[in-house]
C-alpha positions as CSV (number, residue, x, y, z in Angstrom):
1,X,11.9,-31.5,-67.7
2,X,9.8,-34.7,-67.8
3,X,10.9,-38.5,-68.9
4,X,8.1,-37.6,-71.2
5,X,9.6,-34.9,-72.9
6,X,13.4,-36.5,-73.0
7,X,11.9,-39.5,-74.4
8,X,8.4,-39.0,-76.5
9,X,9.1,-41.6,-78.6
10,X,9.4,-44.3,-74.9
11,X,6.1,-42.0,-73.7
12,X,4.4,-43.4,-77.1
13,X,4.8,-46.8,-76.9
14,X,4.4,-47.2,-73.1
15,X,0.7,-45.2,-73.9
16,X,0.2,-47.9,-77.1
17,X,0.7,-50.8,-74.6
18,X,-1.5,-49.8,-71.6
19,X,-4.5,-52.3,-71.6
20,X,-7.4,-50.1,-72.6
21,X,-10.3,-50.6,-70.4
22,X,-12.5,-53.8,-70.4
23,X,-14.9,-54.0,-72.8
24,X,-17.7,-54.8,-70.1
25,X,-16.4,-51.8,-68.4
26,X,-16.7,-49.6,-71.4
27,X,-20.3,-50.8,-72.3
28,X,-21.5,-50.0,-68.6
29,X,-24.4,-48.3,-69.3
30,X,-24.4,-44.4,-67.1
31,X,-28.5,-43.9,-67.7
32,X,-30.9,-45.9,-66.7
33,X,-32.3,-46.4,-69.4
34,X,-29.9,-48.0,-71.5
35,X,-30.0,-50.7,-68.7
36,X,-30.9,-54.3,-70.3
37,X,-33.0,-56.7,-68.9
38,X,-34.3,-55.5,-66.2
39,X,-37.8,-53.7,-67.2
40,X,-39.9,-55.5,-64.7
41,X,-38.9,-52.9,-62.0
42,X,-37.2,-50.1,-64.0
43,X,-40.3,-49.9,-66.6
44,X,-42.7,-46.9,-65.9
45,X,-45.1,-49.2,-64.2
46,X,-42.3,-51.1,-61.8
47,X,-41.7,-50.7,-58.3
48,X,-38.3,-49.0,-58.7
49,X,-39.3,-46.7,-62.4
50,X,-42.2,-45.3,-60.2
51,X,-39.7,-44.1,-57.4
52,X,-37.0,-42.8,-60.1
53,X,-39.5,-40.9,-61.6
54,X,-40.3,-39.0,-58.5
55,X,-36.8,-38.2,-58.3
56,X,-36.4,-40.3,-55.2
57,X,-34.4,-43.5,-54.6
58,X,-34.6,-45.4,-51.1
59,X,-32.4,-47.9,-49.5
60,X,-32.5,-51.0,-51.5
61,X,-31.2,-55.0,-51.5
62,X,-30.7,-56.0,-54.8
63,X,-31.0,-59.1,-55.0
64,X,-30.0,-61.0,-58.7
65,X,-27.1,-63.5,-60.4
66,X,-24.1,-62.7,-61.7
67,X,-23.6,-60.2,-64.3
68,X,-27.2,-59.2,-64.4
69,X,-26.5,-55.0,-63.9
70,X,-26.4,-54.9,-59.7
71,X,-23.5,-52.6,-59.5
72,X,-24.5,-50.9,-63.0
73,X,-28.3,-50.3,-61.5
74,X,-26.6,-48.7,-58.1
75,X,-24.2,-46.2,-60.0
76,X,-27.1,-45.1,-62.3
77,X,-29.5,-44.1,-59.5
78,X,-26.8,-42.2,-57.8
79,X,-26.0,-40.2,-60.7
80,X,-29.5,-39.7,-61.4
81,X,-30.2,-38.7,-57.9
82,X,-27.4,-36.8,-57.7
83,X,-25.5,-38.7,-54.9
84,X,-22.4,-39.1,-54.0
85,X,-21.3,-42.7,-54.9
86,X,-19.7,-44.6,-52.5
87,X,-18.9,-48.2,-53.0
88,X,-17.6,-51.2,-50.8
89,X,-17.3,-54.8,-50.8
90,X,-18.0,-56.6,-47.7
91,X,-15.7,-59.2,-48.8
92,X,-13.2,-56.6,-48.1
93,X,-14.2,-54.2,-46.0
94,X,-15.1,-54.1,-42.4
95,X,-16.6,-51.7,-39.2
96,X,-13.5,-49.5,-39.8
97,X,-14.6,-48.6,-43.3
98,X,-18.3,-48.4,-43.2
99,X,-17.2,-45.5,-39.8
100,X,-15.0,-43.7,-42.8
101,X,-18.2,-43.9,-45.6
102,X,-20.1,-42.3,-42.6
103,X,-18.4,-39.7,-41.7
104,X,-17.5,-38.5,-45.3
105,X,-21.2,-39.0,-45.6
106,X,-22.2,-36.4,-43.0
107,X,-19.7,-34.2,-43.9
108,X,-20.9,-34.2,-47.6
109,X,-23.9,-33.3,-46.5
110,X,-22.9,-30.4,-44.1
111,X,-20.9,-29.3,-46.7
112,X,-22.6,-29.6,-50.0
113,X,-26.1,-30.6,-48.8
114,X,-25.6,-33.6,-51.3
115,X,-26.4,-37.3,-49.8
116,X,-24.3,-40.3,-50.5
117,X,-25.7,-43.5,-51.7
118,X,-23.5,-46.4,-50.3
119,X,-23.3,-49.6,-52.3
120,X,-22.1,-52.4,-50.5
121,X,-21.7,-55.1,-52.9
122,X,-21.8,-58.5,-51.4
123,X,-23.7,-57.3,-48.6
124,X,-25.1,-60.5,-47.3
125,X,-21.2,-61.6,-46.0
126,X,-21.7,-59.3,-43.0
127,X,-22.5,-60.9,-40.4
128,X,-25.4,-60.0,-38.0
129,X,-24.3,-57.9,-35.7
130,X,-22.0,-55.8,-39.0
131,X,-25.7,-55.5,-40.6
132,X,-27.2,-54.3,-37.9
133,X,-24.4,-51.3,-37.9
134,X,-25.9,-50.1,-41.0
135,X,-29.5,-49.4,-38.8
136,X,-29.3,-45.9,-37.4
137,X,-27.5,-44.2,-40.3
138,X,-30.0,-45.6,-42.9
139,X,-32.4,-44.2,-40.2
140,X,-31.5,-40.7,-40.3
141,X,-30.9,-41.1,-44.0
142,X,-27.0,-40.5,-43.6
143,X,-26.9,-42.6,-46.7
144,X,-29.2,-44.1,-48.7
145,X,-28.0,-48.5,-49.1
146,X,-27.8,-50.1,-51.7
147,X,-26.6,-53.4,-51.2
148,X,-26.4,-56.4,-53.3
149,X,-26.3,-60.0,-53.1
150,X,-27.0,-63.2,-55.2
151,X,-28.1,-64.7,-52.1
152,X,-31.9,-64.9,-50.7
153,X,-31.8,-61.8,-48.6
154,X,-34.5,-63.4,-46.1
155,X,-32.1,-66.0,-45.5
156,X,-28.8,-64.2,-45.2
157,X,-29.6,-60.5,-43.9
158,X,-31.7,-59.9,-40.4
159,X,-35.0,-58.7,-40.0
160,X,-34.3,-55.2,-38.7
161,X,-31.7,-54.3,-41.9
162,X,-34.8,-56.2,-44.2
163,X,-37.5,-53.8,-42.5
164,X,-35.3,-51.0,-43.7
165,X,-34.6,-51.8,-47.3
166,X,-37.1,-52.6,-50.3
167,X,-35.9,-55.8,-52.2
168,X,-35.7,-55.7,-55.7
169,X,-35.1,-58.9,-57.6
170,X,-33.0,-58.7,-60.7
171,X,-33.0,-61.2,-63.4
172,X,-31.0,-63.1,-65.4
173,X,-30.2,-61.4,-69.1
174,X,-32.3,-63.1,-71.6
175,X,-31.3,-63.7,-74.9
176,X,-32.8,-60.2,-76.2
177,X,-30.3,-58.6,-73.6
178,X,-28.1,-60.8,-74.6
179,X,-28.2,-60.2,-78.5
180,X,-28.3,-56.2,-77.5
181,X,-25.1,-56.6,-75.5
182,X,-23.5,-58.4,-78.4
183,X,-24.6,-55.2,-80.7
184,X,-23.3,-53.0,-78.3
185,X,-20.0,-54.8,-78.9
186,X,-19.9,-54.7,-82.0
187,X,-20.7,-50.5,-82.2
188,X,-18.1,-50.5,-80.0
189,X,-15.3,-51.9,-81.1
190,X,-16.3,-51.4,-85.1
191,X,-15.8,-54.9,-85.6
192,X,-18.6,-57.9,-86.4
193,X,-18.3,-60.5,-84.1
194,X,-16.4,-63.1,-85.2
195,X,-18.8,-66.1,-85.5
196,X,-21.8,-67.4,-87.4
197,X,-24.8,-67.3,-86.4
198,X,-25.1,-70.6,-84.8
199,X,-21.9,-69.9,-82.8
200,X,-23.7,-66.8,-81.8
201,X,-26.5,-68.5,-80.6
202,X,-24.0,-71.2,-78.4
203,X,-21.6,-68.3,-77.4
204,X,-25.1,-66.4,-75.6
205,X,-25.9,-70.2,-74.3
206,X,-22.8,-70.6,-72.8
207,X,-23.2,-67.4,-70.8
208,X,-26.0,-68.3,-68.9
209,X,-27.5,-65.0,-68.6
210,X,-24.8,-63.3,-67.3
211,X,-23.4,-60.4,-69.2
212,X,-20.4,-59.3,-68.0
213,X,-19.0,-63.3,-68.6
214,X,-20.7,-62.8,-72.1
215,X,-18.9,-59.4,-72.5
216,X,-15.4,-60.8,-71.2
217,X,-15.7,-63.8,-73.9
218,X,-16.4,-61.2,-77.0
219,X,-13.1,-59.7,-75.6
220,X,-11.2,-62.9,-75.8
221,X,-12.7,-63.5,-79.1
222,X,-11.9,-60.4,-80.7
223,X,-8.3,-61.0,-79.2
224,X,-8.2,-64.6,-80.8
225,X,-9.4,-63.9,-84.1
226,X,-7.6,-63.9,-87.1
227,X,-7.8,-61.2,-90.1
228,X,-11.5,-62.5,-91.6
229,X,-11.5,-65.4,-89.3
230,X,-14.8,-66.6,-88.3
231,X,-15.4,-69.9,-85.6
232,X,-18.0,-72.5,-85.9
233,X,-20.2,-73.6,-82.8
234,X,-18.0,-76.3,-82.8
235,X,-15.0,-74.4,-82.5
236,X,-16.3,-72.0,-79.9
237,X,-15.6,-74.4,-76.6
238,X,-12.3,-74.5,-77.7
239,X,-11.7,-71.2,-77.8
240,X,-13.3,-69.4,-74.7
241,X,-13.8,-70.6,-71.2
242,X,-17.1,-71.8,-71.0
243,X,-19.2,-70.2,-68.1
244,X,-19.8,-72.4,-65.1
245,X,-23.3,-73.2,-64.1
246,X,-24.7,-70.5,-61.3
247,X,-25.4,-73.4,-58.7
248,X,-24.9,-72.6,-54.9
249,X,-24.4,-76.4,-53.5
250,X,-25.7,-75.0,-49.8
251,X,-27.1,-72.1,-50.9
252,X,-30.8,-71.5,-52.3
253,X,-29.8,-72.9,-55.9
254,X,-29.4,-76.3,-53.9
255,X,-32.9,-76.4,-52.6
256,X,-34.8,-74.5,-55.4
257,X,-33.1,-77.6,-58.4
258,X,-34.3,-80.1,-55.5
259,X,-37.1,-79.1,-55.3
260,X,-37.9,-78.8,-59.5
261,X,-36.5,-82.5,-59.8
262,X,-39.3,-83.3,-57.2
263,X,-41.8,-81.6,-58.6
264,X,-41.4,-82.3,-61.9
265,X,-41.2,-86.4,-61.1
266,X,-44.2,-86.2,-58.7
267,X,-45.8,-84.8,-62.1
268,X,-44.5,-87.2,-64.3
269,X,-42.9,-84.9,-66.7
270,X,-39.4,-87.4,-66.8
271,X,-37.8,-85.1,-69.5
272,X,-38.1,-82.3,-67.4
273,X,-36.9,-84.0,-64.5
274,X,-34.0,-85.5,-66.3
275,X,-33.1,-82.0,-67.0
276,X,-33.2,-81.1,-63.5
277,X,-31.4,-83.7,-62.7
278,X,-28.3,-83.5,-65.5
279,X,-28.4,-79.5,-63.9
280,X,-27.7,-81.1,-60.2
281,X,-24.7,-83.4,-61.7
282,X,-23.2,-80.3,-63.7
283,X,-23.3,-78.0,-61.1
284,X,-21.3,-80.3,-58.9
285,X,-24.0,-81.4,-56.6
286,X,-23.4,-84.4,-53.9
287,X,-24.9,-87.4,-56.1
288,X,-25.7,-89.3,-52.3
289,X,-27.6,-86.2,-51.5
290,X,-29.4,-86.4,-55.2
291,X,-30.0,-90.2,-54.2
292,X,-31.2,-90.2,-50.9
293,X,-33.9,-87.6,-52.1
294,X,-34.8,-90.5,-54.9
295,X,-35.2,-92.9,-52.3
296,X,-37.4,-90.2,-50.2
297,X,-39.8,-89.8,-53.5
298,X,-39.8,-93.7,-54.0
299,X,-41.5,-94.1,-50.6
300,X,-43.2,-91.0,-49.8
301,X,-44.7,-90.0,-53.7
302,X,-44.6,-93.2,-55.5
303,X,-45.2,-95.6,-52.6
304,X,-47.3,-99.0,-52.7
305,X,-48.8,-97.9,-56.5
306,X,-45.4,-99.6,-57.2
307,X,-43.9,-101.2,-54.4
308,X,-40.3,-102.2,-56.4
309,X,-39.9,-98.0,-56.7
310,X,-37.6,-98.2,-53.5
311,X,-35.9,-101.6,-54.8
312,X,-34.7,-99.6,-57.7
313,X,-33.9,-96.8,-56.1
314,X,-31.8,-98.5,-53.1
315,X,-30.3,-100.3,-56.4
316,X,-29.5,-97.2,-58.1
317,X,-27.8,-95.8,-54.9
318,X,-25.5,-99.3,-54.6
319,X,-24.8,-99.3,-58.5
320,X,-23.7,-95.6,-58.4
321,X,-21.4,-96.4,-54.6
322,X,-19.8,-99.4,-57.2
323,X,-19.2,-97.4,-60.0
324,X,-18.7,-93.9,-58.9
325,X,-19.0,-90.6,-61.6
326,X,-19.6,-90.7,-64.5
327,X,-20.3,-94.1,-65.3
328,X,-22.5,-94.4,-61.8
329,X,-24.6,-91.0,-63.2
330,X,-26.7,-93.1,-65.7
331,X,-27.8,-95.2,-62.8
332,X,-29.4,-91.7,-61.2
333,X,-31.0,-90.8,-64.8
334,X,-32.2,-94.8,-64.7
335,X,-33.7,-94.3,-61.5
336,X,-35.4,-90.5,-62.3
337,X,-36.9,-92.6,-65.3
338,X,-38.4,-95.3,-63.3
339,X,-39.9,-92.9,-60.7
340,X,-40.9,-90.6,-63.0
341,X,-43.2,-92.9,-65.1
342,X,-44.3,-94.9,-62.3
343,X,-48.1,-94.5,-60.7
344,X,-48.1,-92.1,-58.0
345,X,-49.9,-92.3,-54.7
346,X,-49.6,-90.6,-51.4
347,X,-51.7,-93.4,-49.3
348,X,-49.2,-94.9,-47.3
349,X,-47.6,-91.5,-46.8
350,X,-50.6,-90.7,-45.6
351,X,-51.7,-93.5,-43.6
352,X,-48.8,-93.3,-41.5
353,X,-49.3,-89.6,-40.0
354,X,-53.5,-91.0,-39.6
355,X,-51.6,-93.1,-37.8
356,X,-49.5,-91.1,-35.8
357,X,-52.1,-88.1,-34.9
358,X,-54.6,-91.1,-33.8
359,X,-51.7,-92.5,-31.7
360,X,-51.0,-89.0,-30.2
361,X,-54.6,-88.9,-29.3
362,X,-55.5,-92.0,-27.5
363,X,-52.5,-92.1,-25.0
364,X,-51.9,-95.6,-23.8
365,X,-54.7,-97.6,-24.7
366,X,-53.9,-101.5,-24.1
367,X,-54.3,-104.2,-27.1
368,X,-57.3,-106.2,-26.3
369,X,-56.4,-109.2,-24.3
370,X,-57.5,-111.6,-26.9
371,X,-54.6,-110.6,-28.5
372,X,-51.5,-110.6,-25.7
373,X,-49.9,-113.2,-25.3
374,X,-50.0,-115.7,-22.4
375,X,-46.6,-117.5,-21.8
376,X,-47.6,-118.0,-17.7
377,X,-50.3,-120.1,-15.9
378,X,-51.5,-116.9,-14.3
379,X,-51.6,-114.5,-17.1
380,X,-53.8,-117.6,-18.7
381,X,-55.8,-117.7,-15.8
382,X,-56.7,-113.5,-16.0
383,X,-57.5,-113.8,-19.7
384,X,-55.4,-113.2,-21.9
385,X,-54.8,-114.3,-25.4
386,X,-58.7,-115.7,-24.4
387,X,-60.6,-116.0,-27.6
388,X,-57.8,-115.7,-30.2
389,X,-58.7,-116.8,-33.5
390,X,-55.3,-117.9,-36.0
391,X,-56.2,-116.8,-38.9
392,X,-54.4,-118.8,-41.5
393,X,-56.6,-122.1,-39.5
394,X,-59.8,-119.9,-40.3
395,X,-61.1,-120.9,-44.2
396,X,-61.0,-117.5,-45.4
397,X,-57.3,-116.9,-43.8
398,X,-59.1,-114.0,-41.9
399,X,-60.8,-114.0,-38.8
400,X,-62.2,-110.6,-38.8
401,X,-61.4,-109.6,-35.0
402,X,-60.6,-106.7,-33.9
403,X,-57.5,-105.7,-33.5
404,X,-57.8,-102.2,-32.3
405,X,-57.8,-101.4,-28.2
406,X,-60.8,-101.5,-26.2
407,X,-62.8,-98.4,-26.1
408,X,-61.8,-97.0,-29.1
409,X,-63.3,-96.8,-32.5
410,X,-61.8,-98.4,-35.5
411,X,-60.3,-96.2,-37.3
412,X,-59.3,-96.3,-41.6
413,X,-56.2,-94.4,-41.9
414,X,-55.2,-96.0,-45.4
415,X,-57.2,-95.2,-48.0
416,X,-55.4,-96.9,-51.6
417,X,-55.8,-95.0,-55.2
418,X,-57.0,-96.6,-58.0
419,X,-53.6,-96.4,-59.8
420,X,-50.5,-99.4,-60.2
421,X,-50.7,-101.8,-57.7
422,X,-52.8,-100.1,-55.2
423,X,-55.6,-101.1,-57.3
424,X,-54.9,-104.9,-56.0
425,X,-54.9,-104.2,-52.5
426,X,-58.0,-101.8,-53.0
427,X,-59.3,-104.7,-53.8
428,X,-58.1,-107.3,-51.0
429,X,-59.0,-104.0,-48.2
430,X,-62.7,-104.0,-49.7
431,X,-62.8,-108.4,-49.6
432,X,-61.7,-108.3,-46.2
433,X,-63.9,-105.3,-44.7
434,X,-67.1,-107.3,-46.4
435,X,-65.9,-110.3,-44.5
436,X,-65.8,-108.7,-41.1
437,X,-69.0,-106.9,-41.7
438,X,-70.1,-110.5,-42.4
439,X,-68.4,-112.0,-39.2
440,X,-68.9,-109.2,-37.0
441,X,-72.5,-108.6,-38.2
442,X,-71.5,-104.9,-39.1
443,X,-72.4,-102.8,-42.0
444,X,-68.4,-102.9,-43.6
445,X,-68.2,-99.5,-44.3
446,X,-65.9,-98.1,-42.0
């Protein structure tokens, strides 16, 4: 006889306490279909709806954020396909269990005739030579991959495992996907949620597109809640953990909030780039590394249309090494300000690789001698510094000679825009060319 039957009352309340299963795991969608967010490649016209509906599936990379369906997308196709589903993690797993997946794999097959899809979530923390194990059994079509990563697959997965697999890029959930996960919950459970609606609206904020973190804080609500209790936006941080930011600080997040900050200063658009920038400081990014990219746009974007842009921004980077977070993090937003409405111009960037190729090119042309010094009798006596003219002595304060080696053209390799300050030395460049021509009995337009 069974504890059960001696003690059914003991059986009962054990069965009354086990933790039902999470809510996100209850609401994981089995068909396709009922899959949120994702219509871009599921839809009939995507690149993965057209496939399903030939019945087929091949071996994919998805590639997406958190909580946007990966593993939910994987188990679906299976069970559409009619594969066996066979999941791993490569955070856990090694050689020994992908030999295992293999050889169940080929046996299902001889056996049954059915494949096996393998999902290998994570996929991207093999390393090279554990990827490139996958090759010949995806080959044959042992099993079909499925693996899936929220990094950039180019970066992190080889070429020969990339050849192999289609990439599909999942989303983020947006608020419709959101708001339909939230309904779900609620037909779920039989209970409304718990909030008004402008704590709904913050509580789908504060998930950040991800839906299993959105799922897991409707669970803690529900939990928290009181008979007929209902929280206020304000109420809301207090009473779920707020999602972090998705923000890889080496990773491709890194270089793709960069490189919007950049963007959106070298276009001027300051509120936009202060939002990049308060993104950088609340994802925990390096606020040197956010600095010394400042300093990088102050002289390569900005440049002589405002010549004090790099004087504020090496002050910004001093007041901020002073002060240290958070006090130090309105100097960055000062600094983004500054830059951002500042006149733009690329000249000098551009003048120095003129510069550069046209040095490149002419090897090691000599100055004229007019212009070498002569500190001995003999170096007096071959020529040089012959001829020099001091300018500030000549009553323009330019001589107009030539400057450039012997034998080779002269060359304009800064051209100034007609924007901040660049206006004035457009105008001192154009002065002093008309005086050359003048003294040199040349044209001035080079």
């Amino acid at each position: 006889m069974s504890e059960g039957d001696l003690f059914p009352q003991a059986k009962a309340k054990r069965a009354q306490k086990a933790a039902p299963h999470p809510l996100a795991d209850r609401l994981r969608p089995a068909e396709i279909e009922d899959i949120l967010g994702q219509d871009h490649v599921l839809g009939a016209d995507g690149p993965l709806g057209r496939q399903i509906a030939q019945g087929r599936v091949p071996s994919l990379i998805l590639w997406g954020p958190p909580g946007c369906g990966k593993t939910t997308l994987a188990r679906a196709l299976a069970a559409r396909t009619d594969l066996v589903f066979r999941p791993l993690s490569a955070v856990f797993s090694g050689v020994a269990d992908l030999r295992k997946v293999f050889d169940a794999a080929r046996t299902e097959r001889e056996a049954s005739g059915r494949g096996t899809l393998l999902f290998v979530d994570e996929i991207h923390r093999f390393n090279k030579a554990q990827q490139d194990g996958f090759l010949p059994y995806v080959e044959d079509g042992t099993v079909v991959l499925v693996g899936a990563t929220t990094e950039n697959p180019s970066f992190e997965l080889n070429a020969a495992l990339m050849s192999r697999c289609q990439v599909i890029v999942l989303k983020r959930l947006d608020d419709a996907a959101l708001e339909a996960l939230l309904s779900r919950a609620e037909a779920e459970t039989g209970r409304a949620l718990p909030l008004d609606a402008e704590a709904r609206t913050a509580l789908k904020a504060m998930a950040d597109g991800d839906g299993r973190m959105l799922l897991n804080m409707v669970e803690g609500l529900y939990a928290m809640a009181g008979e007929g209790e209902t929280f206020g936006a304000a109420d809301l941080a207090n009473v779920v953990q707020r999602r972090a930011p998705v923000f890889d600080k080496s990773g491709e997040g890194h270089y793709n909030l960069i490189s919007a900050l950049h963007k959106s200063l070298r276009g001027s658009d300051t509120d936009a780039a202060l939002y990049w920038l308060a993104r950088m400081l609340d994802g925990g990014e390096d606020p040197a590394y956010i600095l010394r990219r400042l300093t990088r746009f102050a002289v390569e974007d900005v440049g002589l249309a405002d010549p004090n842009a790099i004087a504020q921004a090496i002050s910004a980077w001093e007041t901020y090494d002073r002060l240290g977070s958070p006090e130090g993090d309105l100097a960055l937003s000062y600094l983004v300000i500054y830059l951002g409405t500042a006149p733009k111009s690329v000249g000098a960037y551009k003048a120095h690789g003129a510069a550069k190729r046209a040095a490149r090119a002419t090897g090691s042309l000599t100055p004229p001698m007019h212009i070498l010094n002569a500190p001995t009798k003999m170096m007096k006596e071959l020529g040089y510094a012959a001829g020099y003219q001091y300018d500030p002595d000549t009553a323009e304060g330019f001589s107009g000679q030539n400057y450039f080696p012997d034998g080779m053209a002269r060359e304009t390799f800064y051209h100034p825009v007609e924007r901040g300050f660049e206006r004035e030395i457009g105008k001192r460049l154009a002065y002093w060319n008309r005086l050359r021509a003048e003294k040199n009995g040349s044209s001035g337009d080079s």
